[in-house]
C-alpha positions as CSV (number, residue, x, y, z in Angstrom):
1,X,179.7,209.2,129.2
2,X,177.6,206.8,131.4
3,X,174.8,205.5,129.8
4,X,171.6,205.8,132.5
5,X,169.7,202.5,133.8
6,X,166.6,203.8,132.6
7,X,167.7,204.6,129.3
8,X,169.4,200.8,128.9
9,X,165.7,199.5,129.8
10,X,164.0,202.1,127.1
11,X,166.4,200.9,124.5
12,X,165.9,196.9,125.3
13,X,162.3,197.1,125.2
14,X,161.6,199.0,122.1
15,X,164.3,197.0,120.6
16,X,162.8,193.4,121.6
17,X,159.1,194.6,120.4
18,X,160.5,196.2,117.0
19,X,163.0,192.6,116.6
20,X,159.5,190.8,116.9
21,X,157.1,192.8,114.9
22,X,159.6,193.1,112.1
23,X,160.3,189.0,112.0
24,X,156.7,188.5,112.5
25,X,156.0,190.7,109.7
26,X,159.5,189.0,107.7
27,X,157.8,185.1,108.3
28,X,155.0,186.8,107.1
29,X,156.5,187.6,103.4
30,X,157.0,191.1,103.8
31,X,160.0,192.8,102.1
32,X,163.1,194.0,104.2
33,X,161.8,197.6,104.0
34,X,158.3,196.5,104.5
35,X,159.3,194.7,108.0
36,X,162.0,197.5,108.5
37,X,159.0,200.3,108.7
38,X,156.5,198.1,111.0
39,X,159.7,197.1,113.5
40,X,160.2,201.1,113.6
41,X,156.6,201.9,113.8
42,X,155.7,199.1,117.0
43,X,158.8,200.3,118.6
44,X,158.0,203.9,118.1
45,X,154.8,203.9,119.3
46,X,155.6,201.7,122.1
47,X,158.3,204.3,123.3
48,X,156.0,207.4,122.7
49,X,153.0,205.8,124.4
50,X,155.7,205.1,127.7
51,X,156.7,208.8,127.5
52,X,152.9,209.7,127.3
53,X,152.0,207.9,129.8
54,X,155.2,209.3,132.3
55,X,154.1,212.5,131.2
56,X,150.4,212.3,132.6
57,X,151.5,210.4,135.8
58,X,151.8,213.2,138.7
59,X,155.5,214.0,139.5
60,X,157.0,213.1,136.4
61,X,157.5,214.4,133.0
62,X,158.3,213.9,129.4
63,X,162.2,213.1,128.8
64,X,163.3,213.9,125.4
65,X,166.6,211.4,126.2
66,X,164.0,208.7,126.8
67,X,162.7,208.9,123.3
68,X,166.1,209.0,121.8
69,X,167.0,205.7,123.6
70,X,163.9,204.4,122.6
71,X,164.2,204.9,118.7
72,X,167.7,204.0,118.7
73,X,166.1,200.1,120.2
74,X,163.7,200.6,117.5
75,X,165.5,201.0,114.5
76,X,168.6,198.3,115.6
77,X,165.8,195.8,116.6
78,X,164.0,196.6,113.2
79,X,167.0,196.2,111.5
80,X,168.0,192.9,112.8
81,X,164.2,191.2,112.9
82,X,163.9,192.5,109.0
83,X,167.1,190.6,108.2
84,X,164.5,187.3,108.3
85,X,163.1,188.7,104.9
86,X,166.2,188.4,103.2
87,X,166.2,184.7,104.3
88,X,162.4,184.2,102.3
89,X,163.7,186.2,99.1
C-alpha cells in the first residue's frame, strides 16, 4: 500500500500542532490525559478546518482519507507532547 504525499503532509501537520499544544499544555501542569485531550482537540480541529476549507474551495472536495491521516497525526503527536506531564508529576 503506498501511502499518498498529501496524506504524509496531513499527518505531519496535525501531529506537530497536537505535539505542541499538548507540551504547552504538559509545561503548563496539566495531567497526561488533560494534555492528551487538548493535543487531540488542536489537531482535530486543525485537520477538520483544512477539510472545510478544501471543501468550499471550487474544484475540490471533502476527503474522508484526509481526516483519517489527520487524526492518526493527532492522537501520536498528542501522545508524545503529553509524555512532558509525566516528567512534572
Amino acid at each position: 500500500m503506498k501511502i499518498q504525499q498529501d496524506h504524509l503532509k496531513h499527518f505531519s501537520v496535525c501531529l506537530s500542532v497536537a505535539f505542541a499544544a499538548s507540551s504547552i499544555e504538559a509545561g503548563c501542569g496539566a495531567s497526561f490525559g488533560q494534555s492528551f485531550v487538548a493535543g487531540i482537540i488542536a489537531g482535530g480541529a486543525i485537520g477538520v478546518g483544512k477539510e472545510y476549507g478544501d471543501k468550499c474551495a471550487p474544484g475540490n472536495k471533502w476527503d474522508w482519507s484526509d481526516i483519517g491521516a489527520d487524526m492518526a497525526g493527532a492522537v501520536i503527536g498528542s501522545a508524545l507532547g503529553s509524555l512532558f506531564s509525566l516528567l512534572n508529576h
